[in-house]
C-alpha positions as CSV (number, residue, x, y, z in Angstrom):
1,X,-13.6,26.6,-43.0
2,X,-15.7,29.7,-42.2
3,X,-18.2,27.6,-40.3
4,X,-15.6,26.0,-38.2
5,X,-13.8,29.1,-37.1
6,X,-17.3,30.0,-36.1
7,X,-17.9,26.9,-34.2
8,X,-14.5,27.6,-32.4
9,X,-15.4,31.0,-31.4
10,X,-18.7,30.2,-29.6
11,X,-17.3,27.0,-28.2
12,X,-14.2,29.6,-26.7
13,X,-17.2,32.1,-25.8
14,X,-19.1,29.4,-24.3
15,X,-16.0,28.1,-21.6
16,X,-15.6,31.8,-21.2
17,X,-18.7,32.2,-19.8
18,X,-18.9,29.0,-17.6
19,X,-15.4,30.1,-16.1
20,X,-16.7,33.2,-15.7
21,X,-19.7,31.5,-14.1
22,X,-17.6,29.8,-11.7
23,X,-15.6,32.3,-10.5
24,X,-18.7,34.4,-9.7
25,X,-19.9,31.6,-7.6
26,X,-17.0,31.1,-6.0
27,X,-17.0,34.8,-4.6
28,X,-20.4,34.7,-3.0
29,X,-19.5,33.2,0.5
30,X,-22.7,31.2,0.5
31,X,-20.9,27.9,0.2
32,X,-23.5,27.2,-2.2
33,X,-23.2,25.7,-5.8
34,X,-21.0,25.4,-8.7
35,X,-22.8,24.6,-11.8
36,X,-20.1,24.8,-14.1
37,X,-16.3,26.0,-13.8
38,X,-12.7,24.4,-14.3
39,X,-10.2,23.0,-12.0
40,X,-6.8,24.0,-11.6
41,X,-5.4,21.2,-13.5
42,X,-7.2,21.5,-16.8
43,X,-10.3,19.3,-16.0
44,X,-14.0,19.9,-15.2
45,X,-15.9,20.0,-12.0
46,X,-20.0,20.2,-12.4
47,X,-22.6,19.5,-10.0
48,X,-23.4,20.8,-6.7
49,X,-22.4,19.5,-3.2
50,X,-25.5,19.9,-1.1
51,X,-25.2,16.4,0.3
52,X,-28.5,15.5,-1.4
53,X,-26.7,13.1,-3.7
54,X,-24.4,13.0,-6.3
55,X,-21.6,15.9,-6.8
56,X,-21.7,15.8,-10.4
57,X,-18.6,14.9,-12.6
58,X,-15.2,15.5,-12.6
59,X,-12.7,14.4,-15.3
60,X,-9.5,14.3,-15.0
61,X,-9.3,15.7,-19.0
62,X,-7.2,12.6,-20.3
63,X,-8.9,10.3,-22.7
64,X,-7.9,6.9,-20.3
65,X,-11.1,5.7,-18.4
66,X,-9.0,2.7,-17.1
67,X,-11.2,0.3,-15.4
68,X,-9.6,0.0,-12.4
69,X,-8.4,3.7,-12.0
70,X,-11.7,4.6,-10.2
71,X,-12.2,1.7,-9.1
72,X,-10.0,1.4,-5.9
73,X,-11.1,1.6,-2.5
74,X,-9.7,4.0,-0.2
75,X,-10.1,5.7,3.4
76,X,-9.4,7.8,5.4
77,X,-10.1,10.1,8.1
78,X,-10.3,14.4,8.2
79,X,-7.9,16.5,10.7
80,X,-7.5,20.0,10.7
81,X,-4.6,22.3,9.7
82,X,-3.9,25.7,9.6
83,X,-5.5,26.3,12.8
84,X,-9.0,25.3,11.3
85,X,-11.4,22.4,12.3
86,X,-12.4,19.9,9.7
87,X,-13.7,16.4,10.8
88,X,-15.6,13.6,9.1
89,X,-14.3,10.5,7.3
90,X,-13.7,9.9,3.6
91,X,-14.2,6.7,1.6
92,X,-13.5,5.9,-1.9
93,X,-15.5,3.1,-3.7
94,X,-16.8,2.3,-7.4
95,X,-16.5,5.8,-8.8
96,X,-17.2,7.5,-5.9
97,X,-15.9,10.0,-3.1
98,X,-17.9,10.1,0.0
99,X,-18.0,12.1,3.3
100,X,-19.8,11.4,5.8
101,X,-20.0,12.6,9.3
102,X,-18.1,15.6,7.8
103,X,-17.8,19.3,9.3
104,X,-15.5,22.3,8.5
105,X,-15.2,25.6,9.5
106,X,-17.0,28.1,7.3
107,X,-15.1,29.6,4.3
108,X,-16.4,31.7,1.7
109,X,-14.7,29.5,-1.3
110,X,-14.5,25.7,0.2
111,X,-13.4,23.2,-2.3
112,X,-12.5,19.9,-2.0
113,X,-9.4,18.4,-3.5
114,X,-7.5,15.2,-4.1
115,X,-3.8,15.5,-3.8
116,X,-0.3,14.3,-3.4
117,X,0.3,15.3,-0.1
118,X,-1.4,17.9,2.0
119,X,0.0,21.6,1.7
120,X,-0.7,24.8,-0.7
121,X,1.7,23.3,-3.2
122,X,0.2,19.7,-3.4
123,X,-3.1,21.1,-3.6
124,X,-2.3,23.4,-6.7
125,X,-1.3,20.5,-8.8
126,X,-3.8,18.1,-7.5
127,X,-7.5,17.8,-8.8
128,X,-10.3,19.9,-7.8
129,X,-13.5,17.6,-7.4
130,X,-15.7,20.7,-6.7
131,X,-17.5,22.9,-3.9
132,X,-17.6,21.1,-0.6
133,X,-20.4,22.4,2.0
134,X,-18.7,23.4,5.6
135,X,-22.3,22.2,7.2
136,X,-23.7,18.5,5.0
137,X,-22.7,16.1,6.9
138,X,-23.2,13.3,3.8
139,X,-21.4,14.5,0.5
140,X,-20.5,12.4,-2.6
141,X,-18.1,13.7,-5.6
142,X,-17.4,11.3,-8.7
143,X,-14.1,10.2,-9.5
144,X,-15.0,7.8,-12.6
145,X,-12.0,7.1,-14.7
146,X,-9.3,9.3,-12.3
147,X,-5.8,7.2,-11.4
148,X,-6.6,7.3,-7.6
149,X,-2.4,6.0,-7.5
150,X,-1.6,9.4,-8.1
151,X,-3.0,11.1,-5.0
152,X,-2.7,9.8,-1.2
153,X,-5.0,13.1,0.1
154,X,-8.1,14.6,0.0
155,X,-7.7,18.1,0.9
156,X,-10.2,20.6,2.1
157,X,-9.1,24.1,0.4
158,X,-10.8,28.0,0.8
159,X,-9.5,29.0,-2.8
160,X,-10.5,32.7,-1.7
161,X,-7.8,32.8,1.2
162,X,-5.8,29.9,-0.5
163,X,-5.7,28.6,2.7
164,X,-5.8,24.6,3.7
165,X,-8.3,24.0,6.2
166,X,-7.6,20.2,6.6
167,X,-7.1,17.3,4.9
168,X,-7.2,13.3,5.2
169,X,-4.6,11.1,4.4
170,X,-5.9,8.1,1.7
171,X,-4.7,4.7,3.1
C-alpha cells in the first residue's frame, strides 16, 4: 500500500512538471516546441511542429482506437478570422493531419486545433493537436485512434491572447 501511494505521488509530481513544462513553453513567443504538456480536453499533445516530420502524438484520452476513427479522409482549406491571415490547405489521411502550403500571422502561443465549429467556444472544447509554426510551410500532427465525426474544423488558436486566427472547414 505504502509503495503505491508513493508511485501515485511521483506519477502526480511527474504530470506536474510536464504541465508545468508546457506552459513555460507556451510563454516564450518563439513559436518553438512543446515537448510535453496537456490539451484542454484531458488528452496529450507531444512532439514538436517544425515541419521536419511528424508532430508527435495526440490522444484523445479514451481507451477506443476504432479502426476507422483515424482513418477518414478529410480537406479542407485555411481562411483567416479575427482580422488575421492564415492560408494553406489541410488534409486528413491514415492517422495523419497535414498542412501544407500553410502561413499564419505570428503569435506568441499558436496551437492548432480540431473543432466543432470555428469560434473561442468550439475551440475550448475541441482537441488540441499541439504547437503549430506561423512560418513551416509542411506540418503533420497525428490523429491515430481520434473520431474525426466529431469535429468539422481545424482551427488555428494563439492560447496567450485566446484569440482565433483562422480556421478551415473539414469537408
Amino acid at each position: 500500500m505504502r509503495i503505491t501511494r508513493t508511485l501515485q505521488r511521483a506519477a502526480l509530481g511527474a504530470g506536474a512538471l510536464a504541465l508545468a513544462a508546457g506552459l513555460a513553453a507556451c510563454g516564450s513567443g518563439s513559436g518553438g516546441s512543446m515537448d510535453d504538456g496537456a490539451a484542454k480536453d484531458g488528452s496529450s499533445a507531444m512532439g514538436t511542429s517544425d515541419g521536419g516530420g511528424d508532430a508527435g502524438m495526440a490522444s484523445d484520452g479514451g481507451g477506443d482506437m476504432g479502426g476507422d476513427m483515424a482513418m477518414s479522409m478529410a480537406h479542407g482549406s485555411f481562411a483567416g478570422a479575427n482580422g488575421k491571415s492564415v492560408a494553406g490547405k489541410v488534409s486528413i489521411e491514415d492517422g495523419k493531419l497535414m498542412l501544407s502550403g500553410f502561413s499564419s500571422d505570428e503569435g506568441p502561443d499558436l496551437h492548432l486545433y480540431l473543432a466543432k465549429g470555428d469560434d473561442e467556444a468550439a475551440v475550448g472544447s475541441g482537441m488540441e493537436l499541439g504547437d503549430v509554426a506561423y512560418d513551416s510551410a509542411e506540418q503533420t500532427f497525428s490523429v491515430e485512434g481520434v473520431d474525426l465525426s466529431q469535429y468539422d474544423h481545424v482551427v488555428v488558436h494563439c492560447d496567450k491572447a485566446k484569440a482565433v486566427f483562422g480556421s478551415a472547414a473539414l469537408s
